[in-house]
N, C-alpha and C positions, 0 to 999 in steps of 0.2 A: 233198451234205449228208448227216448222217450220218441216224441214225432216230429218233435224241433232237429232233434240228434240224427232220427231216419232221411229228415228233408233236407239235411247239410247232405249228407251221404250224394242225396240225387244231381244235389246241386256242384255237388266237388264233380261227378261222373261226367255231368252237363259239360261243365268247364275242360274237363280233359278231351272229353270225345269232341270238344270243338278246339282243341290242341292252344289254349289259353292257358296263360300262366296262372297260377293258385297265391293270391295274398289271403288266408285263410283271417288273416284279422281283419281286413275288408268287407271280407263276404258276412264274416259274424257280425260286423257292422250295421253292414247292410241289411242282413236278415234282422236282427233286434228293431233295426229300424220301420222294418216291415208289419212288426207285431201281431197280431192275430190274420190279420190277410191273408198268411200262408197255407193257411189250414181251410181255405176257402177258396171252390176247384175255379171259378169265374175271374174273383178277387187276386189269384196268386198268378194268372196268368196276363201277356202281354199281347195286344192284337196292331200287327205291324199295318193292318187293313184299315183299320178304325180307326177316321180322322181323330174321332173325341177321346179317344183313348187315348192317342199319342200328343193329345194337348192337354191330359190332363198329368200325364208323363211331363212335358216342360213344365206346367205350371207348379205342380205339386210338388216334385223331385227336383228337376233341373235350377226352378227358380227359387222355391222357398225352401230346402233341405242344401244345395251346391249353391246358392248364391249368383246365379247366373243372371245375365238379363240382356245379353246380344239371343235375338231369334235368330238369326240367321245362325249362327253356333250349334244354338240346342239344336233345330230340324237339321246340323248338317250330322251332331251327334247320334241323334234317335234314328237318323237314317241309314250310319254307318254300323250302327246295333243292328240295325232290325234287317239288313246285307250281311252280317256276319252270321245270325242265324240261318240264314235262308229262306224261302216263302214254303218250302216244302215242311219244314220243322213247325208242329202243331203247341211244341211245347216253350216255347218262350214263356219262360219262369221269370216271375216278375224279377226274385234276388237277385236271377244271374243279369236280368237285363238292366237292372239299375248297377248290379256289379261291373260290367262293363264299360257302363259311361262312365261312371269314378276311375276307372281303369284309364278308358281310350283319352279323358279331358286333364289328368293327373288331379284328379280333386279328392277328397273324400267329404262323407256328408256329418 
């Protein structure tokens, strides 16, 4: 398998073990969207703590990839991701957390 193929793997478990439904054409989405970032331990990950990280999350994703442009929407999105993971999970995986929001907003990107 290659390491695109091992990180869907993680991410399908991710998904289950937070009892999430699976659109596996979403997440491939998602992930291709991701492109090299996954394979990068800093890059692939989401910090529910970190204001600039989560505004680079609306800008980058929510706004220029989903089309979005109510803030108050995206912070209530990113905040209802970043509650679904919990504070105690170190592993917010970018795919699953952008998989998520296309989930929870019914969009895809």
């Amino acid at each position: 398998m290659s390491k695109k193929d091992d990180l869907m793997v993680v991410y399908k478990d991710k998904l289950k073990s937070m009892k999430v439904s699976l659109d596996e054409d979403l997440l491939t989405t998602v992930v291709n969207g991701l492109g090299p970032s996954i394979y990068l331990a800093d890059a692939s990950k989401v910090s529910c703590s970190d204001k600039d990280e989560l505004g680079r999350v609306k800008k980058n994703f929510l706004a220029k990839k989903l089309g979005m442009t109510d803030d108050a929407k995206m912070d209530a999105a990113v905040k209802k991701v970043c509650e679904q993971f919990g504070s105690s999970d170190r592993n917010k995986y970018r795919a699953v957390f952008y998989y998520l929001l296309c989930q929870n907003l019914g969009k895809r990107p």
